[in-house]
N, C-alpha and C positions, 0 to 999 in steps of 0.2 A: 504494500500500500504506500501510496505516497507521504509526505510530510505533513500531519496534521496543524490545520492553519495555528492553535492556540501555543505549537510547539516553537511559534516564531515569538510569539506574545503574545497576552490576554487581549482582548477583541476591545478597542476601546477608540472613541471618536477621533481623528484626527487633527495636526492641529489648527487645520482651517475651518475645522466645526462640522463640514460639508458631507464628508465621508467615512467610512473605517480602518483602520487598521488593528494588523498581528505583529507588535514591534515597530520594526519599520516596513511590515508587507503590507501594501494595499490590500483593502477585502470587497470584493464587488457582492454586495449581496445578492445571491439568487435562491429564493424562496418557493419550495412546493406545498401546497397545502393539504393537510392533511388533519383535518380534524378528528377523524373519528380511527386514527392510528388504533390506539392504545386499547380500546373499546371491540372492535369488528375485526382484528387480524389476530390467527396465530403467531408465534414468533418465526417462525418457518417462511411464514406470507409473510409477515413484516421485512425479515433480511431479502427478500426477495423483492421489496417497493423498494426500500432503504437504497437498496444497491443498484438498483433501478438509475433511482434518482443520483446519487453518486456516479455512476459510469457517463449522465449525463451534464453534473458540468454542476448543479446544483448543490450550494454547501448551508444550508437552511432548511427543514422541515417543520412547520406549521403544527402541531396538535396542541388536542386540552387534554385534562386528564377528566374531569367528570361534567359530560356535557349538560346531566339530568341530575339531581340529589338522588331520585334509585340507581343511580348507576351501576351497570352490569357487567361485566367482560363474557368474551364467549362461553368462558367456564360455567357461567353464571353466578358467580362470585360478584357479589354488590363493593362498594367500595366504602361506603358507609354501614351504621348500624340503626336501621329504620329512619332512613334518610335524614339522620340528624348529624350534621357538621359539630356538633361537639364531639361526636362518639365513631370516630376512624375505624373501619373494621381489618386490627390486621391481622386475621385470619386468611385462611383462604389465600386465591393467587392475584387478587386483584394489584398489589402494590409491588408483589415478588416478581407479576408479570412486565409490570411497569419500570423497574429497576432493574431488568433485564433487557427490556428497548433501552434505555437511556442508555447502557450500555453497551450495546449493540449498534450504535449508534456514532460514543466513543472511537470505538474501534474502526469503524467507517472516516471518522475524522469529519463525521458532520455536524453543525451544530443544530441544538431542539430549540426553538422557539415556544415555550409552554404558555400557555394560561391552566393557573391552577382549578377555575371552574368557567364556565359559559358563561357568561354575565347574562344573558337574554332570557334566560329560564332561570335560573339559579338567584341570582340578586333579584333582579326584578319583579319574583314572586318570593324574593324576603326569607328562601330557605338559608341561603346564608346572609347573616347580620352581624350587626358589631357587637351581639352579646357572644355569636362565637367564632368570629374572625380572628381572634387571635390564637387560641386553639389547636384550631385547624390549619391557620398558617404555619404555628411552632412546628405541626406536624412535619409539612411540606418541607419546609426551611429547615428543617434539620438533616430530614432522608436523603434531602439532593445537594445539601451545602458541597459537598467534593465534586461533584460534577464540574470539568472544565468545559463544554459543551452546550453549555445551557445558559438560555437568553428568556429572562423572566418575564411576559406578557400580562400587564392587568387588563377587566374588559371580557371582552367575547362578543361580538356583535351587539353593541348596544351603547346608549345615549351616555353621554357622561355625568349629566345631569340626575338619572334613574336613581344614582347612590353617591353624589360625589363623594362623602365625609368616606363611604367605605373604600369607593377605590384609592382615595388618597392615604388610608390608611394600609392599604394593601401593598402602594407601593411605596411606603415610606418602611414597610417593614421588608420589603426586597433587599432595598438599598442601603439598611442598617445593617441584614444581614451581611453581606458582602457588595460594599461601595462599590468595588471593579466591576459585578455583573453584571450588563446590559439590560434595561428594563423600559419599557415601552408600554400603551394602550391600544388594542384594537376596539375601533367603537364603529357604530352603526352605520346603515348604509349610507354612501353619499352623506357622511361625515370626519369630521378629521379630530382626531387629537388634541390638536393645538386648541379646537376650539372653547376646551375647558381645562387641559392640562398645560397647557407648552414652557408657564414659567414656574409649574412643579418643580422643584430640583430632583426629584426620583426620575423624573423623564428623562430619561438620555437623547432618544428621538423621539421624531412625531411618525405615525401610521395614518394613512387617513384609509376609508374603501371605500373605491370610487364609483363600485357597483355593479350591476349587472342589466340597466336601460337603457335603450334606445335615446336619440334625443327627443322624439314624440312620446317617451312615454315618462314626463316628470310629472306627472299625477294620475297613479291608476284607482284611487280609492282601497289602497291595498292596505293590511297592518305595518306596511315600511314605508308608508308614506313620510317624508318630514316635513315637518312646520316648515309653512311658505313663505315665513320672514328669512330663512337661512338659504345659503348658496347653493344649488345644486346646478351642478353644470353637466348634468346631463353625461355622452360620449366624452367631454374635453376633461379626463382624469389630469391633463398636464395643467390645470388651472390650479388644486389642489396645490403640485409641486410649487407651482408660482407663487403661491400667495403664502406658502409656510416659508419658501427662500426668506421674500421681506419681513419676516417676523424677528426680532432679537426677546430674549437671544438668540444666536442663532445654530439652528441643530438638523443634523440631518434630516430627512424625512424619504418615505419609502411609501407605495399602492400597496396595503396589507389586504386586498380582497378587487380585485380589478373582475373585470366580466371574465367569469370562466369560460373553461373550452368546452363546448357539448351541452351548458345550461342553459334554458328557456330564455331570451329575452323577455327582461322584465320578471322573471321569474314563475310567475303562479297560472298564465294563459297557455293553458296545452295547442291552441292555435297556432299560436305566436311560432318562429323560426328558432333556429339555435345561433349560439355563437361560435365562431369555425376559427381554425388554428389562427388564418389571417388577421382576426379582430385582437386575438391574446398577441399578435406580435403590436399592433397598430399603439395598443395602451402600451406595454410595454418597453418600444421607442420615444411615444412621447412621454412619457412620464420621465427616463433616463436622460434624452436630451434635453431635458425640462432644469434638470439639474440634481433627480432624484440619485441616492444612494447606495443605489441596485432595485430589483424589481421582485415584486412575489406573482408565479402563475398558479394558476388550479385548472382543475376538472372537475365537472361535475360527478362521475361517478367515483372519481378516486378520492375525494375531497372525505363522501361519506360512505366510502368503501361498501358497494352494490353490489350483495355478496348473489342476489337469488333475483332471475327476471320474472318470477312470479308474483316478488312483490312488487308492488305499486312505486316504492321509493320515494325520492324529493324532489320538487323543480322540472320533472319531466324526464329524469334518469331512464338512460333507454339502451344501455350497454350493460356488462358487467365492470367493475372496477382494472381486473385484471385484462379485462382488451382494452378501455380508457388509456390503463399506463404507456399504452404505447403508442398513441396515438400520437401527430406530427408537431403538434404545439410544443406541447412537452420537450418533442429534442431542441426545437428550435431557438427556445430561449438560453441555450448556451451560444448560439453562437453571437447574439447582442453580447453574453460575459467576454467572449474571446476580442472582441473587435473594442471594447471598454479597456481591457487589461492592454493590449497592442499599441494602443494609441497613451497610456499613462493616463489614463479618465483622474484621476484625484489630483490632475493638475489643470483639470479643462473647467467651463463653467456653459453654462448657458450664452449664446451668441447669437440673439435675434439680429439686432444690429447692424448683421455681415451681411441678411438677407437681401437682396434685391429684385425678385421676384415678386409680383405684387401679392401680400398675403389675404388668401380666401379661411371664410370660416370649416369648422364642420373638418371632411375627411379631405378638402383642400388645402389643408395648414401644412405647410412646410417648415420642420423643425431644427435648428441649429444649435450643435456643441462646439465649442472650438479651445483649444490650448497654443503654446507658443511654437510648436511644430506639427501642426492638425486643425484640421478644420472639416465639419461632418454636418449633411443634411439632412433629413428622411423626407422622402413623400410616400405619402400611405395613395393616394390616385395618380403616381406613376406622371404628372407634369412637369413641365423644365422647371430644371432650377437656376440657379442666378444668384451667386454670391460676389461680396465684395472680397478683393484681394491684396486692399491698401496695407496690409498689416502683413501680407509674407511676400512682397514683391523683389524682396532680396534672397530670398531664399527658391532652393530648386524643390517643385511640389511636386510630386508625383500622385495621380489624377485615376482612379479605381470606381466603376461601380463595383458596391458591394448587396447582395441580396439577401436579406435577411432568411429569407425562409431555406437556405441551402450554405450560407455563410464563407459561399464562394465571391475574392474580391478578382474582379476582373480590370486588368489593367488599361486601362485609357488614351495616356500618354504625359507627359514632364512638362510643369508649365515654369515660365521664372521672367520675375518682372512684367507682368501682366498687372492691372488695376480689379480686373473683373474678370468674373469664367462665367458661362452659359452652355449649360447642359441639358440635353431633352435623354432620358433613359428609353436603351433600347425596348421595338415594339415588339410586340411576338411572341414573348416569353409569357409563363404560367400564372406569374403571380404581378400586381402591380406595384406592392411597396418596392423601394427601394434608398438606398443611400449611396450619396453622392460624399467620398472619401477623396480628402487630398492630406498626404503625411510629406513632410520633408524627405529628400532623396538623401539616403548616407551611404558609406562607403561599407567595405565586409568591418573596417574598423569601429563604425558607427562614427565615426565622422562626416557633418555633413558638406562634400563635395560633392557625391554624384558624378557624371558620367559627364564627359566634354568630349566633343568633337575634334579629333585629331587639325 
């Protein structure tokens, strides 16, 4: 196995606030979701996801440990005793089975992103409170204190409002536990963190979830509707990044829940279409070029592990989990990590700026990253782009379409002392996203001269 990232350093914000590091290694995060891990797989099926998601590039996996107060594992081993959070049942395999993933896990060299309960069921119907949150936490925070691995989630899809005093107290007991450990909130749909957490001091970053609708459908009458005084932007998950950037302080932020692959639009209308690999890439670059600090994707069936197609499931689940895993989204979001890491991302920022294409709303928006040897575009409808080139016109740019969905950079040709470039992406091809890459030209020394004409 390769070098596990925590063996470089503990996992802790950078020091431009923006992004992560292990020491001095960059950490791009790449997150799969996976809530109902712990609950619906043997450990047999679990090494088998885990490893999955490690040969593909991802070094995050998403679960809770008790998404319901009865909570169950396949054994049927509950993980409470008569669903009362003072009373831990550690009997049975529920916890033995769980300290066995976390482990399992270790050794993969991946880290777990935990929430110790759902917040949407759990706080929200008041089965856990502050008469025995502390308890229950001693629990948690003692069994997993050794974990280097493990990145402490408060929350669970839900308002921050529902219980502020508890989740503040949940995450201020993370962070007393062990200061180093990364602790964060995942809150409700088409909202963010910041908006009730951001100058917590337990907050390391902000999460926001950007959701799972269309832009026609910001009001279905559904039970995830939100209050119409707050932001909801709809498809533009990169507005989320934007508006947490201008926040101070200032702290990274990441799409904890972007529209999955294979789930219903909108969620709850079995009419309704799915979302296909190309939508998880679409969130995924703008949210990254946005100036996010890596990205989380899901699936619908893997997310809640769809063990049987007799059952009815969630959201319109219409696979097994185990044919989900493989599906194309899934590998695709390594190769946004590979083309991040290539270019030195934790030195880049956001680059609208450079745009000169005239910018359209919606799936027309053409997205810019840039650093001091890089400069990168996306269009998700495949039209010319058109940047500015005032800022590397001394240097030799070497000019790449790159395709997200196959992570092949296809070479262009060498631009130097140019003002501007204009590019229309080739026709023809499968998919329309694309990005337009220009990197400094260097030599096998890394040097950059590049190649001159005799």
């Amino acid at each position: 196995m390769n070098k596990k990232p925590w063996e470089n350093g503990i996992l802790q914000v950078h020091e431009n606030k923006r992004y992560f590091i292990n020491g001095d290694t960059p950490f791009f995060c790449l997150a799969d979701t996976a809530w109902l891990m712990f609950q619906r797989l043997t450990l047999e099926e679990t090494y088998r996801y885990l490893r999955n998601r490690k040969e593909k590039g991802y070094n995050v996996i998403l679960a809770d440990f008790l998404h319901t107060a009865d909570q169950k594992n396949l054994a049927g081993d509950t993980a409470l005793l008569d669903g009362d959070f003072s009373k831990v049942n550690t009997c049975g395999t529920f916890w033995s089975h769980i300290d066995r993933v976390m482990e399992m896990a270790e050794e993969l060299g991946l880290y777990l992103g935990v929430l110790p309960v759902w917040g949407s069921d759990i706080v929200q119907n008041k089965f856990l409170n502050m008469e025995n949150l502390k308890s229950f936490m001693k629990f948690i925070l003692d069994r997993y204190r050794h974990c280097p691995n493990l990145i402490w989630i408060v929350g669970g899809d839900v308002r921050g409002d529902v219980n502020y005093e508890l989740f503040c107290a949940m995450g201020n007991m993370m962070k007393e536990d062990n200061p180093d450990r990364m602790v964060t909130y995942h809150p409700f749909g088409r909202t963010d963190s910041s908006q009730w957490f951001h100058k917590e001091g337990w907050l390391d970053f902000n999460l926001f979830q950007s959701g799972h609708r269309r832009y026609d459908q910001n009001q279905l009458g559904s039970w995830d509707d939100n209050r119409s005084s707050e932001n909801c932007f709809g498809e533009d998950c990169w507005r989320y990044v934007e508006d947490d950037y201008g926040r101070l302080p200032v702290k990274p932020v990441l799409d904890g829940e972007p529209s999955y692959e294979w789930v219903l639009q909108g969620l709850h209308d079995k009419t309704q279409p799915y979302w296909q690999a190309a939508d998880t890439r679409r969130y995924a670059y703008w949210d990254v070029f946005a100036g996010a600090a890596g990205h989380t994707y899901g699936h619908n069936a893997v997310m809640q592990f769809h063990r049987d197609l007799s059952e009815e499931g969630s959201f319109g689940v219409n696979c097994l989990w185990e044919d989900g895993m493989h599906h194309s989204g899934s590998s695709q979001m390594k190769h946004l990590k590979d083309l991040m890491e290539s270019v030195g991302f934790i030195h880049g920022k956001p680059a609208q700026q450079l745009l000169r294409s005239k910018q359209e709303e919606k799936y027309g928006r053409i997205s810019v990253f840039a650093g001091e040897d890089f400069l990168m575009a996306y269009s998700y409808s495949g039209r010319e782009i058109k940047l500015s080139l005032e800022d590397y016109k001394e240097k030799r740019m070497m000019v790449f379409w790159f395709c997200p969905a196959t992570g092949v950079k296809s070479y262009i040709k060498t631009v130097s002392g140019q003002s501007e470039i204009t590019e229309m992406p080739p026709v023809g091809d499968e998919t329309t996203d694309i990005v337009l890459l220009l990197q400094e030209e260097r030599d096998i020394h890394g040097e950059a001269e590049g190649w001159k004409k005799e």
